[in-house]
N, C-alpha and C positions, 0 to 999 in steps of 0.2 A: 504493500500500500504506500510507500517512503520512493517510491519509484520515483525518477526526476522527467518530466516531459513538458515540452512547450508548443505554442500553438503558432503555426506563421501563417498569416493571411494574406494574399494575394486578393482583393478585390476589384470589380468590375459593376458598374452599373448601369443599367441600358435601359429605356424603352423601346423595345421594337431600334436596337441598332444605335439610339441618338442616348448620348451619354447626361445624366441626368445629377445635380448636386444630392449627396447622401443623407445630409439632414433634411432635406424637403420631402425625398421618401420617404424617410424612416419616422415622420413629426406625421403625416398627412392621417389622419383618425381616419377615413372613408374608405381607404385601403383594407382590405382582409390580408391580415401574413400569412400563406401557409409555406412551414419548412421542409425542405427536402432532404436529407443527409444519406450518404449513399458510399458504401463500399465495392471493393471488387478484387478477385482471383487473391485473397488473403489466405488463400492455401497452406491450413490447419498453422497458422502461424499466430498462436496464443501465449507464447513466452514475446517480451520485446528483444530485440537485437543487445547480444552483447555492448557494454559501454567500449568494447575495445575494438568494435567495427567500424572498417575502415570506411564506409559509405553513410552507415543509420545506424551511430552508438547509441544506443538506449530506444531506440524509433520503436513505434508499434508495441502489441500487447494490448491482449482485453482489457486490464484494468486500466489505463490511462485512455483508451477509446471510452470503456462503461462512464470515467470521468467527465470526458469530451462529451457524449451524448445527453448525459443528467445535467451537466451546466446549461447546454440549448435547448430543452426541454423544457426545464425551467425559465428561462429568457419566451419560451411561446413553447406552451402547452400544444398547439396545430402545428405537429411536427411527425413528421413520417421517416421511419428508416428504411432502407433498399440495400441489397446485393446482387450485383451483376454478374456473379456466377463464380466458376471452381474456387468453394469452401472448403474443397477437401484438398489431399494431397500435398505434401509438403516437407510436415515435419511427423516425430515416430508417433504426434498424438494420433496419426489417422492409421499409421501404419499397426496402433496395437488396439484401438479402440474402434477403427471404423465409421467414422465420423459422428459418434455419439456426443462427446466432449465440444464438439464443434456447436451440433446445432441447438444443445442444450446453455452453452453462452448464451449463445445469438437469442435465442430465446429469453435470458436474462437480459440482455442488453435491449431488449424491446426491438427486435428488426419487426417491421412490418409481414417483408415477403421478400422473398429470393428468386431469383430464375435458376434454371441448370447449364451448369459449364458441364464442358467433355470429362475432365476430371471427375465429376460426379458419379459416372458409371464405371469407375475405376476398381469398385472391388465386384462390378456386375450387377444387373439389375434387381436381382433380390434382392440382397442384402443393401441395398440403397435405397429400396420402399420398406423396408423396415426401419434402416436410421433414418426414414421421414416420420418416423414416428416418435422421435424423439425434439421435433420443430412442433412448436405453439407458434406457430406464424407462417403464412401460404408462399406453397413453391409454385410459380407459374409457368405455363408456357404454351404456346399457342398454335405452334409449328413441327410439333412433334405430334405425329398420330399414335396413341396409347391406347388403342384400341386391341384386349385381349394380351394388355399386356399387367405387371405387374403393380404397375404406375397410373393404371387406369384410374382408380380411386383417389391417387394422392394427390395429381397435382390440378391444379385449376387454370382455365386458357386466360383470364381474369380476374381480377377483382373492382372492385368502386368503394370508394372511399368518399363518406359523406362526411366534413368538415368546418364547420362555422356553416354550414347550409355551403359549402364550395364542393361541388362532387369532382372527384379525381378519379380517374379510369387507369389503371393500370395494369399492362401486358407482358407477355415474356414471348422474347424468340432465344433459340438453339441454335449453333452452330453444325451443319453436315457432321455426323459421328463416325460417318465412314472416312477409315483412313488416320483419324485419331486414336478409335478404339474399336479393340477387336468385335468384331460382328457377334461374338458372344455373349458379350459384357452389356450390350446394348438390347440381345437379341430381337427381336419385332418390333421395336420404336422404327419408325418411316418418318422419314425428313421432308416437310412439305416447304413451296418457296414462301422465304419469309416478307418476301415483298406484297407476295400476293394476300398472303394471310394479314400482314399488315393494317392492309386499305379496307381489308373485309372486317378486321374486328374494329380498328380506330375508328370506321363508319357506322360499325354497332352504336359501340361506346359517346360520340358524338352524338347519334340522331336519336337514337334508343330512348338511352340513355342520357342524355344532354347532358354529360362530364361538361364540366368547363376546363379541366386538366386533363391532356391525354400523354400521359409517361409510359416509355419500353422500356423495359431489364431485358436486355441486347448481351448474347455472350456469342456475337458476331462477327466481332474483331473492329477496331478504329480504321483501318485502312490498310490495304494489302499493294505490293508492285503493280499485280496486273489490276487495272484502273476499272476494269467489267466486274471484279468480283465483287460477290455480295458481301458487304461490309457495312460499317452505321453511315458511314457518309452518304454511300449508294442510295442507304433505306432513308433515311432524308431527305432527299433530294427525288426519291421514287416513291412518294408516301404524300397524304393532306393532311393528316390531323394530329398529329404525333407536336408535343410544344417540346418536351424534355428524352433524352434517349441519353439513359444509363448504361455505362457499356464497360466491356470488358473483354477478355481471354490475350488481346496483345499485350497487357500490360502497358497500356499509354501514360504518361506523365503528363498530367494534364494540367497549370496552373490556375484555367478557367475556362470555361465552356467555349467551344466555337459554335458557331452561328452559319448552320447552311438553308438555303431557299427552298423550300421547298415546291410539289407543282400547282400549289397556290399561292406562289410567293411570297408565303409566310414564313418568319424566321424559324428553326425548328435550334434547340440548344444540344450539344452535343458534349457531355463529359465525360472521363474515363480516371482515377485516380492511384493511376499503377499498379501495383501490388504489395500481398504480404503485410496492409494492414498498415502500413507508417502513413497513411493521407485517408483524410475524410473529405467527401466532397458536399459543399453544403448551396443549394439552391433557394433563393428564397422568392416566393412569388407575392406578389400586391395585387391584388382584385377590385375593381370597382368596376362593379355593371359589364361590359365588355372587354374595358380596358386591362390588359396584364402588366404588372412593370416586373423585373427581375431584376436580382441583386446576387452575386454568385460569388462564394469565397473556397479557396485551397487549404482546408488545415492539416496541417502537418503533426503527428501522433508522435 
């Protein structure tokens, strides 16, 4: 608990692009805040980094993130946690425990919901719908067909989240498993395209549903050499309704969202905060009637 950690923030404020003074946001009563905070591929890395590491002495570790989460939670109670995918895999807690110890933190730390990284089916499909049973918080995903499969029960294509009266939609896509992992470990999950599944659930969720917020937990990758493949930028830029895209499996270093157009030329935000647990990424949105404003910071665990 004597553990030493500090916070660095990189901030960014925008409306829709045009940069906005931080106390006229943050004073304006009319505004709703809702917070975002979001992890990703922290790959069973629950001790922090040795103080004598040469990149992240002291970096990371549930107990100074569970700190970092209860401090902004307390700052605004309308505050959601997210992980963009492989929780497992890393260090020996997965390799003796099998991701038990993982999602029973997370579960103390109040994550929301998670999507699945490839890692995930790392010790095979059974025994990864069983340690879903060890998660008080929804694994999502929308682009995997679990039909007859073991997963069929567990995981959900969505959820909605009603907040100060602000409804938030949020989805999960999967990255291709072939190729990653073995066709065993996986066995009968089918990989549907996530661009198309995309358009078809964020137009649920929009019209349905009239989310005012539409966020992926994306474990799609930030961007890959060949420029065609499917990646977050791609689904951004190939999508309408999507505002926030949580992402993951490259390990991005992100120090604040980017900003791509989408095919309604609406900004879509795009963050990613490396791995292994040493960066939280914190989204914050302002709501009035139509109006969104965003406020997005880098903290460092």
């Amino acid at each position: 608990m004597n553990r030493r950690y500090f916070i660095e923030k990189i901030s960014s404020f925008t409306i829709f692009g045009v940069s906005i003074p931080f106390n006229n946001l943050y004073n304006d009563e009319k505004f709703k805040k809702i917070t975002i905070l979001h992890t990703n591929d922290v790959h069973s890395h629950i001790d922090p980094f040795p103080a004598n590491d040469p990149l992240n002495p002291n970096g990371g570790g549930v107990i100074a993130r569970a700190k970092i989460f209860n401090r902004l939670k307390k700052e605004n109670p309308n505050t959601l946690i997210f992980d963009g995918g492989d929780i497992f895999q890393g260090t020996p807690y997965f390799n003796f425990f099998g991701g038990e110890i993982e999602l029973k933190l997370m579960s103390k730390l109040g994550y929301n919901a998670a999507t699945l990284g490839n890692h995930e089916f790392d010790n095979g499909i059974n025994k990864l719908s069983k340690s879903l049973n060890h998660a008080n918080f929804s694994f999502l995903n929308s682009n995997y067909d679990l039909k007859n499969t073991p997963l069929e029960s567990k995981i959900k294509k969505y959820e909605i989240y009603n907040i100060d009266d602000v409804k938030i939609g949020v989805f999960g896509l999967g990255i291709a498993l072939a190729g990653l992992v073995e066709k065993k470990l996986y066995s009968d999950v089918k990989y549907l395209d996530p661009i198309e599944i995309a358009n078809d659930t964020t137009k649920k969720l929009k019209n349905d549903y009239q989310c005012d917020i539409i966020i992926c937990l994306s474990h799609l990758g930030y961007k890959y050499k060949d420029k065609n493949e499917i990646c977050d930028l791609n689904l951004a830029k190939k999508t309408k309704n999507i505002d926030l895209i949580i992402g993951g499996h490259t390990h991005t270093f992100m120090n604040k969202p980017v900003q791509v157009t989408n095919l309604n030329g609406k900004n879509v935000l795009i963050n990613q905060v490396g791995c292994f647990g040493i960066n939280i990424g914190k989204i914050d949105f302002y709501l009035s009637g139509k109006e969104i404003r965003e406020e997005s910071n880098s903290i460092k665990v």
